[in-house]
SETIKOL-488275 format. One record per residue (C-alpha): x, y, z. Coordinates in steps of 0.001 Angstrom, whole numbers, padded with zeros to 6 digits, always signed. Each point is the difference from the previous one (the first is absolute). Last residue first. Layout:
% SETIKOL-488275
XYZ ...
//
This chain:
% SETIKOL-488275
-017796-001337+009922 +001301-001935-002930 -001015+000635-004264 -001591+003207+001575 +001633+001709-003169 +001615+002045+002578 +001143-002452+002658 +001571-002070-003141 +001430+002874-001351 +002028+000567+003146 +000826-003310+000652 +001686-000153-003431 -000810-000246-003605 -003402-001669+000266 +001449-003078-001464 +001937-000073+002844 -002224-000006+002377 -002068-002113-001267 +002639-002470+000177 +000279+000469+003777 -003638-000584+000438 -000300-002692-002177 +002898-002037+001514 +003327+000227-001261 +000472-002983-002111 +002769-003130+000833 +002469-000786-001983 -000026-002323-002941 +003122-000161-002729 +000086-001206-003878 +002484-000290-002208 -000062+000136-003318 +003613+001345-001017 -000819+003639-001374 -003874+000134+001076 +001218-000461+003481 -003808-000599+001833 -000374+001812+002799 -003515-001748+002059 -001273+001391+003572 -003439-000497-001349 -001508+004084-000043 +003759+000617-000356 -000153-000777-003590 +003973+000241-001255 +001180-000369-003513 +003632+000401-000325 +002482+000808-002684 +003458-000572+000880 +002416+002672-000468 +002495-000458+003455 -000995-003587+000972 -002388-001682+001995 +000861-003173+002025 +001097+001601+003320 -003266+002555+000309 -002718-002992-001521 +001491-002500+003296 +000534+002387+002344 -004097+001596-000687 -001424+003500+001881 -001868+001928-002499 -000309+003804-000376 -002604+002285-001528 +000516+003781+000865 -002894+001162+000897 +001654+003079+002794 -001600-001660+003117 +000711-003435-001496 +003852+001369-000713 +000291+001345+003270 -001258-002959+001824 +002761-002011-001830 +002500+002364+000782 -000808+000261+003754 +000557-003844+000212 +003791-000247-002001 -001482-001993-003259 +000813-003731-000728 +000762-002464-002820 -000782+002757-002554 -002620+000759-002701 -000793+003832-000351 -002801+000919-002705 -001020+002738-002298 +003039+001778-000618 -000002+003340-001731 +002190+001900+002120 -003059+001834+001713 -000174-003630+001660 +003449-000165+001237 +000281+003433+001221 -003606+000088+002034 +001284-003504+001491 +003649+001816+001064 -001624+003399+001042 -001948-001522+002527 +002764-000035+002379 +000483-002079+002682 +003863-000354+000279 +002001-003072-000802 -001274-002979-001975 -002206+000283-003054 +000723-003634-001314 +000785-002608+002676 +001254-002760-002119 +000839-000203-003606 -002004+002386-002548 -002209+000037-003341 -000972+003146-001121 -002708-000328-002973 -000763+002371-003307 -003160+001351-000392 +001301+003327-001560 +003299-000328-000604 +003097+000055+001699 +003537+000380-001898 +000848+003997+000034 -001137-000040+003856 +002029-003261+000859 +003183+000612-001731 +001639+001799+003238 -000702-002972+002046 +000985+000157+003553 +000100+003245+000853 -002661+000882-002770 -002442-002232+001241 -003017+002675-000484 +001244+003298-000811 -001958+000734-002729 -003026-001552+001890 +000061+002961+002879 -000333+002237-002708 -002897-001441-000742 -001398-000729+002887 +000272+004000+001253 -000168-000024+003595 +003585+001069+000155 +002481+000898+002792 +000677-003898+000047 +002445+000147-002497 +003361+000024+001026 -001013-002960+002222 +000164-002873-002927 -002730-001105-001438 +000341-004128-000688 +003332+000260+001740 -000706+001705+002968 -002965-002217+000043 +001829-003018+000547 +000878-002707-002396 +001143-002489+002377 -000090-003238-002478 +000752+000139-003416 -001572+001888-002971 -002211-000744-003285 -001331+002022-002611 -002968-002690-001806 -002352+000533-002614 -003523+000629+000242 -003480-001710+000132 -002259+000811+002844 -003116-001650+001428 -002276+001557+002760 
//
């Protein structure tokens, strides 16, 4: 899987209240769950993402409660891939279940800045900042968990027969 995108970027503790907050967990509807997406803690970030944009974060991304509403939020938002130095557990399971792509990497998380353009192939672990040059390695889901993924979810993966 490789993306190219440009880069919204948060701190640490971003927890899911945040990313959707409660007020609208009544709905299954993605979309409408994506028009809310962040906006308790960034009010410009619906009018400014994009279609195959990337979220980069600080540590322990997703935190709080368990819902799957912040992954499905995220990705109906328009934003292909999550890089951040960690992930709260249940979060990062949600977001595989749900095939949303996200990377765990300090070193590419501190050094990227707000409207960089990355390149990220997650098939090698490799994000390559096309703004400054740099280059950062982390290490690939394995197969299994990347077919996941690229399924769209656990559930689409158990239904293509993709994983049994």
């Amino acid at each position: 899987m490789k993306f190219e995108g440009t880069v919204i970027k948060y701190g640490d503790n971003v927890d899911t209240d945040v990313i959707i907050p409660a007020r609208y967990l009544n709905t299954i509807n993605k979309k409408e769950l994506a028009s809310h997406c962040m906006e308790d803690l960034d009010a410009t970030f619906v009018s400014r993402v994009k279609e195959g944009d990337i979220m980069v974060a600080g540590w322990n991304f997703g935190c709080g409660s368990s819902r799957e509403h912040a992954p499905i939020a995220i990705k109906e938002s328009g934003i292909a891939l999550v890089i951040a130095k960690s992930f709260a557990r249940i979060f990062y399971r949600n977001s595989i279940n749900i095939g949303l792509p996200i990377i765990e990497c300090p070193q590419a998380a501190d050094a990227i800045a707000e409207g960089a353009k990355l390149s990220v192939d997650m098939d090698q672990g490799v994000i390559r900042n096309l703004t400054t040059g740099e280059k950062y390695t982390t290490e690939p889901f394995p197969a299994f968990i990347q077919s996941i993924i690229a399924a769209g979810g656990l559930i689409e993966a158990i239904k293509s027969g993709t994983i049994q």
